[in-house]
ZAMARGU-4260 file (C-alpha; in steps of 0.2 Angstrom, whole numbers, plus 5000, padded with zeros to 4 digits):
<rodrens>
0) 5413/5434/5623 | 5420/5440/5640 | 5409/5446/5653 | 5418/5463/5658 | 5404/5464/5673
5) 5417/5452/5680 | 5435/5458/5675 | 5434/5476/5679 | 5452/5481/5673 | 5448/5472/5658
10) 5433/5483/5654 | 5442/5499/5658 | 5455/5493/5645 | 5441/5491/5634 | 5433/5507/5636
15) 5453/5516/5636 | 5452/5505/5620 | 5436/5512/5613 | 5441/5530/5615 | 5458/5528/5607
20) 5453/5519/5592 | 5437/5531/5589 | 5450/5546/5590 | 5462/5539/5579 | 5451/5532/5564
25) 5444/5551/5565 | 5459/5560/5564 | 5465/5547/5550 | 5446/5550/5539 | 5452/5570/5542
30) 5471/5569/5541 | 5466/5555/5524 | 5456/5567/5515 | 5467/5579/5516 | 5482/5569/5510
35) 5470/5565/5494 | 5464/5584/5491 | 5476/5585/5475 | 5469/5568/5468 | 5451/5566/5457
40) 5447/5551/5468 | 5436/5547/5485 | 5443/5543/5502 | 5436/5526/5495 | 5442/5527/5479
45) 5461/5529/5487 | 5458/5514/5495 | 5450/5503/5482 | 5466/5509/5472 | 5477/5503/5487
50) 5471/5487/5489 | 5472/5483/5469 | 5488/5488/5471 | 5494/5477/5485 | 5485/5460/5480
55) 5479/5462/5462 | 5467/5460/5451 | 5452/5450/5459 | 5433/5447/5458 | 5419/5457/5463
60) 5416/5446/5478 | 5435/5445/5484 | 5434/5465/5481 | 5419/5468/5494 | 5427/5457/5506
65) 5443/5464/5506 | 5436/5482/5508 | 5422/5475/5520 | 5407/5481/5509 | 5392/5475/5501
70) 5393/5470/5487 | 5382/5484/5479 | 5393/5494/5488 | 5409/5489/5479 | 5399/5485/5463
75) 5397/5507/5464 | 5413/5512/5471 | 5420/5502/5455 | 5410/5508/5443 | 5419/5525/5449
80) 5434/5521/5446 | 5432/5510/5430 | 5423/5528/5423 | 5439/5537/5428 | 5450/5524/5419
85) 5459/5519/5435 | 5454/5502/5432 | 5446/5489/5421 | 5433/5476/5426 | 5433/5460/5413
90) 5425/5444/5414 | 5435/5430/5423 | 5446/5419/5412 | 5442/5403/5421 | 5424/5408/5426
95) 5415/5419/5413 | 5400/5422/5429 | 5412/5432/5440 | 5419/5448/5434 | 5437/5451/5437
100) 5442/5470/5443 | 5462/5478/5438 | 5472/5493/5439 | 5476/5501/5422 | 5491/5507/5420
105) 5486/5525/5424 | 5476/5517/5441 | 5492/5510/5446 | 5501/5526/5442 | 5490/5536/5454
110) 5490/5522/5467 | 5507/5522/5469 | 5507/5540/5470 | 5494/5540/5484 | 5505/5524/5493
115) 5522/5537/5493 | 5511/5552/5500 | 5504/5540/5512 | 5521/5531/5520 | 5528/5549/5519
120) 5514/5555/5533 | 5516/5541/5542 | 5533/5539/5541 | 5533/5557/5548 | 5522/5552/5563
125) 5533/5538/5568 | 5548/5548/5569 | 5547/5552/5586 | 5544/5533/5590 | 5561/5522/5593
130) 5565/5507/5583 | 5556/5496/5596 | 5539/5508/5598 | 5537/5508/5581 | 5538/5489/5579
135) 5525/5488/5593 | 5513/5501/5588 | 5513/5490/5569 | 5512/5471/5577 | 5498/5477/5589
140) 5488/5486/5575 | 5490/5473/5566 | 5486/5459/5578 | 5469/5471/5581 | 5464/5471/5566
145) 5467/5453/5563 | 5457/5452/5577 | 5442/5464/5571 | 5443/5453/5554 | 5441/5437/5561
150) 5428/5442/5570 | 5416/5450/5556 | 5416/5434/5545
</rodrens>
């Protein structure tokens, strides 16, 4: 790990960092809910529903990973949304021991539905960005994350 004792700019980027990432992940939590307020799932549920959407079906173990939760944790947040018919969770085909999570078709329904409302907000707050911002803003999000990612395994 760097040692920001010794790069002063590098830990004032860090600490400009800190501050900016902790502002936006808790206007997005607020700004999130509120997008979801019309829907009968979770900020959590939204997103289980996302990510089944986007890579499909999975097991239990690529579930928690892919959400970055414990196990128990996903096992619950499933059991949530298998109870409101958003998703069905069935043995594997090829392994009987893992259990193999799915949108139903009324899961991919509402997912979609929460997808549009979300690329509608953001679409709105990248409006005032230029062609070029925009592309910045997503490839250094999403080298930070990659980042992030890498770094919890």
């Amino acid at each position: 790990m760097p040692d920001t004792r010794t790069d002063p700019k590098l830990r004032a980027d860090a600490l400009a960092l800190q501050e900016a990432l902790t502002d936006l992940v808790r206007a997005y939590q607020f700004r999130d809910r509120e997008a979801i307020c019309c829907y009968d799932v979770s900020l959590g549920q939204s997103h289980a529903l996302e990510r089944l959407l986007r890579e499909g079906p999975m097991t239990m173990n690529e579930f928690a990973a892919a959400l970055f939760l414990e196990k128990s944790s996903a096992s619950r947040l499933v059991d949530g949304i298998v109870k409101k018919g958003y998703a069905t969770r069935r043995p594997d085909q090829n392994d009987a021991r893992y259990v193999r999570i799915a949108l139903t078709k009324p899961g991919r329904v509402l997912a979609q539905r929460l997808e549009e409302d979300f690329v509608s907000e953001r679409s709105a707050l990248l409006s005032d960005f230029s062609e070029r911002e925009r592309g910045t803003i997503v490839k250094a999000l999403g080298k930070l994350a990659a980042a992030v990612s890498s770094g919890s395994e």
